[in-house]
C-alpha positions in Angstrom: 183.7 -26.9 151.6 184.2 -29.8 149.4 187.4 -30.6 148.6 188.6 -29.6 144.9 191.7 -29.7 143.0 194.6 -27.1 143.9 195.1 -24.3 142.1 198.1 -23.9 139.9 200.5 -21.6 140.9 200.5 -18.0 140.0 202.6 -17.3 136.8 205.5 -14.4 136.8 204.5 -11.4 135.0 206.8 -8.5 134.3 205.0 -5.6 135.4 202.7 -7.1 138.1 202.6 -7.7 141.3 200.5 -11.1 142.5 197.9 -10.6 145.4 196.0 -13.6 145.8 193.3 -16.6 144.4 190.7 -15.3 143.2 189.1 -18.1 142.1 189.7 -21.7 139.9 187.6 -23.2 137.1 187.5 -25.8 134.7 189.9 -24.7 132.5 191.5 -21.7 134.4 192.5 -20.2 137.1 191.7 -16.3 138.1 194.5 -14.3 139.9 194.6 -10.4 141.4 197.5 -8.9 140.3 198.2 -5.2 141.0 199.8 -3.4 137.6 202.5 -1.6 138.1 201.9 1.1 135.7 199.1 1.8 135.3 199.0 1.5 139.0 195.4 -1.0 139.9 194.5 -3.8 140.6 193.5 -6.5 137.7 192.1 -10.0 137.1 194.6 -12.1 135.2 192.6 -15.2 134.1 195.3 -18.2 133.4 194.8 -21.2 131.2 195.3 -24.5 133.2 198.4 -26.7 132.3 196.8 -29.7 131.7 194.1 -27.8 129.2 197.0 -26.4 126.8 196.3 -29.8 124.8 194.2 -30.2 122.3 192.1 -26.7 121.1 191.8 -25.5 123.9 194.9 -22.6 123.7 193.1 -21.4 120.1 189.9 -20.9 122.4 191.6 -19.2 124.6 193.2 -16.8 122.0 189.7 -16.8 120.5 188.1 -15.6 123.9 190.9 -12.6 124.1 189.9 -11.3 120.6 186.3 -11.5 121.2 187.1 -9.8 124.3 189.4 -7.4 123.3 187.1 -6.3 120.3 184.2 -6.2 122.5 185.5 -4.9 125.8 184.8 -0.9 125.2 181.3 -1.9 125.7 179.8 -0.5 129.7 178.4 -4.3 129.9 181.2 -6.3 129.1 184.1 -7.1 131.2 187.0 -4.9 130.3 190.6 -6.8 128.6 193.7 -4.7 129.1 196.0 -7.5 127.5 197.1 -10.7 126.9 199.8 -12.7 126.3 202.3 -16.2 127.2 203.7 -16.1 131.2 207.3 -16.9 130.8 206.1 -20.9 131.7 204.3 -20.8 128.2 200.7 -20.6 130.0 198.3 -18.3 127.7 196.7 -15.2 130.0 194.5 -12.3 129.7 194.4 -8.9 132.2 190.9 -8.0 132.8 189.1 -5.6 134.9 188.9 -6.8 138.1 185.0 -6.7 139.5 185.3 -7.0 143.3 181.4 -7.6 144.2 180.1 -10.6 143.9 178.7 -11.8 140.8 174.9 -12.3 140.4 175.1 -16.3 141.1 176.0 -14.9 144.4 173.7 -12.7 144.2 170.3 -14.1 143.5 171.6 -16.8 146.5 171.3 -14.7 148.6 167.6 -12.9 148.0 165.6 -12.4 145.0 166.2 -8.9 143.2 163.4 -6.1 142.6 162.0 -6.0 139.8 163.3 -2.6 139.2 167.0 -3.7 139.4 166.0 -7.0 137.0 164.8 -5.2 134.7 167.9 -2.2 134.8 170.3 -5.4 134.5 168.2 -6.8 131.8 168.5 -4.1 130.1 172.5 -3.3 130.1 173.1 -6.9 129.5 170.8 -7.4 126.8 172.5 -4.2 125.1 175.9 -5.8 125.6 174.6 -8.9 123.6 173.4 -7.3 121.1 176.5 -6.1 120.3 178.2 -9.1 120.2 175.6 -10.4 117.9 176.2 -7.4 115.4 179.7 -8.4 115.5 179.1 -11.6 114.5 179.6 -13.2 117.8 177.3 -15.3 119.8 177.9 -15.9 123.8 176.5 -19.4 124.1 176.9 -19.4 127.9 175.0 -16.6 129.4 174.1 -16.9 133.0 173.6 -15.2 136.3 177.3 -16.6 137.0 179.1 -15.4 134.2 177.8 -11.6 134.5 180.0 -10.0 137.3 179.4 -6.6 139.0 182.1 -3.4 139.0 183.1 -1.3 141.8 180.3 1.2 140.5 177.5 -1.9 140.7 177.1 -2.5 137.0 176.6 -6.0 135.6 179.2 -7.2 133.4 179.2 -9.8 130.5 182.6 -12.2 131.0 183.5 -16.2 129.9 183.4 -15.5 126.1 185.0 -19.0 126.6 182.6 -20.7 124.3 181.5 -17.8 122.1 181.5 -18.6 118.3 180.5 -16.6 115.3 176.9 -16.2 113.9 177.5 -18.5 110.8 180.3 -21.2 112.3 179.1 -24.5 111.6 181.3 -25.6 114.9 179.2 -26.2 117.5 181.9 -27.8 120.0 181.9 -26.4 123.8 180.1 -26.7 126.8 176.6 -25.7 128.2 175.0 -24.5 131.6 171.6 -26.8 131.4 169.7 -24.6 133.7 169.6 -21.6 131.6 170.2 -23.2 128.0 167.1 -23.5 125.7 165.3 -26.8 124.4 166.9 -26.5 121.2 170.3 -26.9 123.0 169.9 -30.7 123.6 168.6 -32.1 120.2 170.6 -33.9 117.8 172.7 -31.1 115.6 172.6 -28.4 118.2 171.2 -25.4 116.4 172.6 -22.6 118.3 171.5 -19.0 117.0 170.9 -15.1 118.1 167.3 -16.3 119.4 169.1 -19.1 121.7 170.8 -15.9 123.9 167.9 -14.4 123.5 166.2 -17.9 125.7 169.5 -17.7 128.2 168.9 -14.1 128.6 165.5 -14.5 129.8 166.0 -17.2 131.7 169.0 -15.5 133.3 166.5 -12.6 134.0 163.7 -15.0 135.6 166.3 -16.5 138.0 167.0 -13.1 139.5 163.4 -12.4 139.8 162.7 -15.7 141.3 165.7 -16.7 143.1 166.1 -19.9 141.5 166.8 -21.2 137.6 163.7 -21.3 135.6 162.6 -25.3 135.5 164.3 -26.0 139.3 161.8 -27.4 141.7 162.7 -26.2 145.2 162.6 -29.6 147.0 162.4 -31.8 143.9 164.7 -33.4 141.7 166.7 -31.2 140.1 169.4 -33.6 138.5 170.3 -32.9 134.8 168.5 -35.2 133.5 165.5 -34.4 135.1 165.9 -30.3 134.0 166.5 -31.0 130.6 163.1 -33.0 130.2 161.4 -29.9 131.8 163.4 -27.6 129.4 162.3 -29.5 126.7 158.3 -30.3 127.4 157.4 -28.3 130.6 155.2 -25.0 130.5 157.5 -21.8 132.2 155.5 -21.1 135.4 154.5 -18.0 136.2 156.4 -15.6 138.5 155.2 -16.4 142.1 155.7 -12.3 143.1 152.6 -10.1 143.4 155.2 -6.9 142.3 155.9 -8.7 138.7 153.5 -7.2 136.1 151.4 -9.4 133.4 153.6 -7.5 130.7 157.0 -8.3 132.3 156.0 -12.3 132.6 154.8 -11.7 129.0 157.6 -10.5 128.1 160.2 -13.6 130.0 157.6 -16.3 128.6 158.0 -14.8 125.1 161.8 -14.8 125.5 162.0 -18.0 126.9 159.5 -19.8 124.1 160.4 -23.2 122.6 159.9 -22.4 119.6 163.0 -20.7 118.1 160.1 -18.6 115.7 158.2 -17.4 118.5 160.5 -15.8 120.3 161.8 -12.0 120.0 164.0 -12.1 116.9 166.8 -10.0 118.5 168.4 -9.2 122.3 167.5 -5.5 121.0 163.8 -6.1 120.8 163.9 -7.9 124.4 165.7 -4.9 126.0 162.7 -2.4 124.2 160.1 -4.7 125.9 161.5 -4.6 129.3 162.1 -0.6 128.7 158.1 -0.6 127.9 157.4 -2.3 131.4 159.5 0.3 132.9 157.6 2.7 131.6 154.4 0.9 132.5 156.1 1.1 136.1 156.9 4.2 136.0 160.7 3.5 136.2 163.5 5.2 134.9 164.0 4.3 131.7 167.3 2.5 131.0 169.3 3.1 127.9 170.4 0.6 125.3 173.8 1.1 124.6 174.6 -0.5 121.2 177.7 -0.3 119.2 177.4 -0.4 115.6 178.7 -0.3 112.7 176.1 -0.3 110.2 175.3 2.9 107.6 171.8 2.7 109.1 173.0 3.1 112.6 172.0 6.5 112.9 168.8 6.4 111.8 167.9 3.5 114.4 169.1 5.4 117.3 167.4 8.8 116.3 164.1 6.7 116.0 164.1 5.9 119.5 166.0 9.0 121.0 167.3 8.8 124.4 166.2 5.2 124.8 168.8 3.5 122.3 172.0 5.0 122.2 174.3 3.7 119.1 177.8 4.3 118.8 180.8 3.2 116.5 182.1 0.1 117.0 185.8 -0.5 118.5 188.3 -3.3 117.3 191.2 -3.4 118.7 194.0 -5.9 119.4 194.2 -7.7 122.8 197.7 -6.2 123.4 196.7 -2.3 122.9 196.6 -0.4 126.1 194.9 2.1 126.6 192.3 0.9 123.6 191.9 1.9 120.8 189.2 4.4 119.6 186.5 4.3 116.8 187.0 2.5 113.5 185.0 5.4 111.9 183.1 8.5 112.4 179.9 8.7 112.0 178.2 11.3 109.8 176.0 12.4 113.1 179.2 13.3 114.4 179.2 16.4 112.7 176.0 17.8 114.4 175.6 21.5 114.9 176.3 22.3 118.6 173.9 24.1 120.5 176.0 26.3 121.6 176.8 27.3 117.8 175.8 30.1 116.0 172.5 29.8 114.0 171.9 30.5 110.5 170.5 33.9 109.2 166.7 34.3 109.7 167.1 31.5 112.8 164.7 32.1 115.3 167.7 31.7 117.3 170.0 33.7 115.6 172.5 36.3 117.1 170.8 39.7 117.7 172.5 42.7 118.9 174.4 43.1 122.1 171.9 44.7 124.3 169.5 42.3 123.5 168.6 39.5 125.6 168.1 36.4 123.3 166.4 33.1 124.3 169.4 30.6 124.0 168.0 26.5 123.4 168.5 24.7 126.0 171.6 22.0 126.2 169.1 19.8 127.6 165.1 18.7 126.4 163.2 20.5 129.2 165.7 22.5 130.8 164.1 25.4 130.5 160.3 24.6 130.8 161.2 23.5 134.6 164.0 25.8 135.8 162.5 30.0 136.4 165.3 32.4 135.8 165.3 36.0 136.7 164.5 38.3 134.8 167.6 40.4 133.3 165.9 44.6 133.2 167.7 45.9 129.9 167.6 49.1 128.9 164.4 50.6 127.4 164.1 50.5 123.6 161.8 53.1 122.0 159.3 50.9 121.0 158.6 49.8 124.7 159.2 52.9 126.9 156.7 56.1 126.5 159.2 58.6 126.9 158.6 62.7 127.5 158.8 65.1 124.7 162.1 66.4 123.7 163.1 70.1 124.2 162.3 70.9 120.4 159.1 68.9 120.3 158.0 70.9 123.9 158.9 74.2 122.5 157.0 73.8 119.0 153.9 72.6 121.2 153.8 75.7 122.9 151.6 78.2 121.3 152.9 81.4 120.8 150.8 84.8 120.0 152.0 86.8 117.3 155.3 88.9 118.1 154.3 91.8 115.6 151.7 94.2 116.2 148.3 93.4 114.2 148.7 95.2 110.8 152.6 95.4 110.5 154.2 93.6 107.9 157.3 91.9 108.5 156.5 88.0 109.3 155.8 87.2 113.4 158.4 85.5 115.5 161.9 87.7 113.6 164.3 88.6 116.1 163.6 92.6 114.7 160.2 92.1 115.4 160.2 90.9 118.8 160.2 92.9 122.0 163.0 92.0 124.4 161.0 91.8 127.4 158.4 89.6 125.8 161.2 87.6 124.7 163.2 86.9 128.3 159.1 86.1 129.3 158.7 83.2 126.6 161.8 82.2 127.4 161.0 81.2 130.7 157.5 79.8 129.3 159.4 77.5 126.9 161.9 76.3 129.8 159.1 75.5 132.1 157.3 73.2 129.4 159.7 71.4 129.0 160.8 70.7 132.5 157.3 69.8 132.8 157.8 67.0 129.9 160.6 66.1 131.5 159.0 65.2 134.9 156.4 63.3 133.4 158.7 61.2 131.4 160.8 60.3 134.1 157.4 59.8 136.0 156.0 57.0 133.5 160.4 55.4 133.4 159.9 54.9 137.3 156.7 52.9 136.9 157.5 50.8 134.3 160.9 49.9 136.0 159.0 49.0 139.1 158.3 45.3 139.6 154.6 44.8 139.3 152.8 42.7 142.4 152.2 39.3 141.5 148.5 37.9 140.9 149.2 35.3 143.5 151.1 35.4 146.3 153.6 32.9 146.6 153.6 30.5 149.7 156.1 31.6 152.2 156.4 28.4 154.0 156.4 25.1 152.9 155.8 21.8 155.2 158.6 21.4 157.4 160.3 17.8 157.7 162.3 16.4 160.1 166.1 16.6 159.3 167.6 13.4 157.4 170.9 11.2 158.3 172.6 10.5 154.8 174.3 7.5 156.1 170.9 6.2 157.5 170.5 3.3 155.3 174.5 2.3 155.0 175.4 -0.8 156.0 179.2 -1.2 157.2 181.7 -3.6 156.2 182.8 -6.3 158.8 186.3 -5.3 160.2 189.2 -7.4 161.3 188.1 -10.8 159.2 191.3 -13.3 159.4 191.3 -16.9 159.4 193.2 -19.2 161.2 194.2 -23.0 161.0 193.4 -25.5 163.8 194.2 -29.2 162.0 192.3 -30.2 159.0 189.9 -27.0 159.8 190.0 -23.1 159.6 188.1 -20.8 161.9 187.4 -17.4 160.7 186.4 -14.2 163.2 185.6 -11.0 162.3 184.1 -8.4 164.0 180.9 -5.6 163.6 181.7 -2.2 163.5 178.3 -1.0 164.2 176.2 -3.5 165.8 172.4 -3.6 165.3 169.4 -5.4 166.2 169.0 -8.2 164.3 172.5 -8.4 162.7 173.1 -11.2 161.0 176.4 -12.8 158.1 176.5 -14.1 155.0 179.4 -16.4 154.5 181.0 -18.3 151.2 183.8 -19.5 149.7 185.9 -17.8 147.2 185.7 -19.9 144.1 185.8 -18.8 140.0 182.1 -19.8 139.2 180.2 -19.0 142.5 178.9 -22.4 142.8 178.9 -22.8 146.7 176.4 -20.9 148.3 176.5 -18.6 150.9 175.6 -19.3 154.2 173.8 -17.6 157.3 175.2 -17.1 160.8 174.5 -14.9 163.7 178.1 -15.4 165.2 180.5 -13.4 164.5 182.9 -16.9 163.4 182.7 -19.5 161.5 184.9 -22.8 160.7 185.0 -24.4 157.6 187.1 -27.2 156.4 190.9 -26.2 155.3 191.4 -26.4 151.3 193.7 -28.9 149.9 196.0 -25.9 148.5 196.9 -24.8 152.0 194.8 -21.7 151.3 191.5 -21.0 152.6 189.2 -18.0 151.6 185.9 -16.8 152.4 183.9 -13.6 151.7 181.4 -12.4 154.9 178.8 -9.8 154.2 177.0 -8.0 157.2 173.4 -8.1 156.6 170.8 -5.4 158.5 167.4 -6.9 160.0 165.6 -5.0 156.7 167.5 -6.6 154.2 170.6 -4.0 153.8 174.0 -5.6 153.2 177.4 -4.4 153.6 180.2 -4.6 151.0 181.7 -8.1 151.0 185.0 -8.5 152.6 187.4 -11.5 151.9 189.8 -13.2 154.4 192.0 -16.1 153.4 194.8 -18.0 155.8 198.6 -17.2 154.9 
């Protein structure tokens, strides 16, 4: 571990609790702090003493703002507040994203082109939100896009940002993943130069290495910067990467401002199209907006692009605040409202069974329900003949004598022992009816044999372990001090063949990278602070790795 300068001490904040160094930069220094109320654990990023000179306290305010206005957003790093520690040093509470960030990442192995492209994705929505607020990042990077507790990327450092049409062009660069246009005389930064750092940030996941390095070459800054400027991009060296997905990194990543995509928006639809080539799940573009023609954009592409109100808020608001507006696709009729008259989903009568649409596209096509039996209407049962209807279908012979002259069937007329006789006829017809109605009832109600039997038994498979494929945490990491050095142990909770750690210092940027060991110690120099932290990982013979832990000397 080179030695570095000392990290200033941790500020007093009223309401917090401080943990521990989480890592020092340029300009700042990060802190975990555990809030009081709400009880969690936060970042609390701290400008440097020696940097409140100058402009570099308006940046900082300028980076809370952009923060605070942008932080809603599932890709960008949260800000919970911000404010003066009682020594005058400007700070901001974050969300704190324990995992490390992709720098760290791509160190270690390359990613799949699956999880590229879902970060691609989410990052390039998160951009283009900033650019419809009129903000450009100017500093995107594998480094500055950090991972949360539930392993989504997210965008951080709005250090640097600017707005679309400021003239001030002031603030560093990272050369490695800045575009040719960055190093010409009147820098002319624009939407289309994030859209060059986002692809470049996307090929040095995929490739495990920035875009114009030369593993075993020179890589100085000089010598990156003439590449940058004149050099073809070379092709992905990964049988898994598709033609369309380097077509779509070589397009973003084209010197020529003109020929590149003219939005991040447009990038994140092209890697959603190689998903689909793929036969990925498709991610969603999460865009906030403010626009009147938001909604139309977003019900153009459905699922795919998702746009939603834009939040501003100040950096001091806790919890955030909400929507600046509702939109007029707000007022949407709910499925589960009633329909209009004539619908072919309207209500219909209680004892019918309606057809309801589903909450979801598809539900129904792929889920088989059973079938409700309702009660028979008249139009679908064949019922018997009613007492009436069986008596008046029962011929009857004349009650009078041939030749008398009162009319047949009168009570005078008819004999009573005839009439007890047709009685009984009558009664039997219609039990009759009544048999044969209740006859046809039973075979209706009864469930007809399918056309096809249905198989009985499907292929067996062998029973699986859930926690096949999890890889443990090491345990008991703690580091201790022997003279200028500091030896670390920690120990394997589940011990496998072909076990193996990955090992790195805690610092802001992630510039040190990790390193491999099959012991379970390593010693490392002792920091100049008196503090001394490192991050292990266990790592499985097929690739799997634990949860990083962190240790650091008292």
């Amino acid at each position: 571990m080179s030695a570095k300068r000392p990290p200033a001490p941790p500020p007093e904040l009223p309401g917090f609790t401080y943990l521990e160094l989480l890592g020092s930069g340029g300009f700042a220094d990060v802190y975990l702090y555990e809030q009081h109320l709400p009880r969690r654990k936060v970042a609390v990023k701290v400008l440097l003493p020696e940097r409140m000179a100058g402009g570099s306290v308006e940046q900082f305010t300028a980076e809370a703002n952009v923060m605070a206005m942008l932080s809603t957003h599932p890709a960008i790093v949260t800000i919970y507040q911000a404010g003066l520690a009682d020594d005058q040093r400007p700070y901001l509470v974050m969300e704190n994203c324990p995992r490390p960030n992709l720098q760290v990442r791509y160190r270690t192995a390359a990613f799949s082109v699956a999880e590229a492209l879902r970060v691609g994705i989410q990052v390039a929505a998160a951009v283009e939100t900033a650019h419809r607020a009129g903000i450009l990042h100017r500093d995107i990077k594998p480094a500055n896009i950090l991972v949360t507790e539930y392993n989504r990327p997210a965008l951080t450092d709005f250090g640097i940002a600017t707005t679309t049409d400021s003239a001030d062009e002031t603030a560093g660069m990272s050369i490695p993943w800045s575009p040719p246009e960055a190093f010409g005389e009147g820098m002319d930064s624009g939407v289309r130069s994030d859209v060059y750092a986002l692809g470049a940030t996307i090929y040095t996941l995929l490739a495990g290495r920035s875009p114009f390095e030369q593993p075993g070459g020179r890589n100085g800054a000089a010598d990156l910067i003439q590449r940058i400027e004149t050099a073809p991009l070379e092709p992905l060296d990964r049988a898994d990467v598709p033609p369309s997905l380097q077509q779509a990194l070589a397009r973003a990543m084209a010197k020529s401002l003109a020929a590149r995509f003219d939005s991040a928006v447009a990038f994140a639809r092209a890697l959603q199209r190689v998903q689909i080539e793929l036969a990925h799940s498709v991610t969603p573009i999460d865009i906030l907006d403010d626009s009147p023609d938001a909604e139309e954009e977003g019900d153009a592409d459905g699922e795919l692009t998702r746009v939603r109100g834009i939040v501003s808020i100040e950096p001091t608001t806790a919890p955030p605040a909400g929507s600046t507006r509702r939109k007029d696709g707000a007022a949407a009729t709910s499925p589960f409202a009633p329909a209009a008259s004539g619908s072919p989903f309207a209500p219909a009568a209680p004892d019918e069974t309606v057809l309801r649409p589903s909450a979801r596209a598809g539900q129904d096509a792929t889920v088989r329900r059973p079938r409700t039996v309702e009660p028979a209407a008249d139009h679908t049962v064949q019922r018997g003949a009613t007492a009436s209807a069986a008596a008046a279908s029962v011929t009857r012979p004349d009650a009078v004598a041939p030749g008398e002259g009162t009319p047949a069937g009168t009570a005078e007329d008819v004999a009573p022992g005839r009439s007890r006789s047709w009685l009984w006829i009558a009664l039997g017809g219609v039990a009759a009816a009544l048999v044969v109605a209740l006859v046809v009832v039973a075979s209706m109600l009864q469930p007809s044999a399918p056309a096809e039997p249905q198989a009985s038994e499907s292929p067996s498979s062998a029973p699986q372990d859930p926690l096949a494929g999890f890889v443990p945490r090491v345990g008991d990491l703690a580091g201790a001090a022997a003279g200028a050095d500091v030896t670390f142990t920690w120990t394997n909770p589940n011990p496998a063949e072909g076990d193996s750690y990955l090992w790195y210092p805690v610092t802001l940027d992630g510039a040190s990278a990790p390193q491999r060991v099959e012991d379970e110690t390593v010693t490392v120099p002792a920091d100049p602070s008196g503090r001394t932290c490192i991050e292990v990982q266990l790592v499985r013979a097929n690739g799997g790795a634990g949860d990083a832990v962190r240790g650091c000397t008292p």
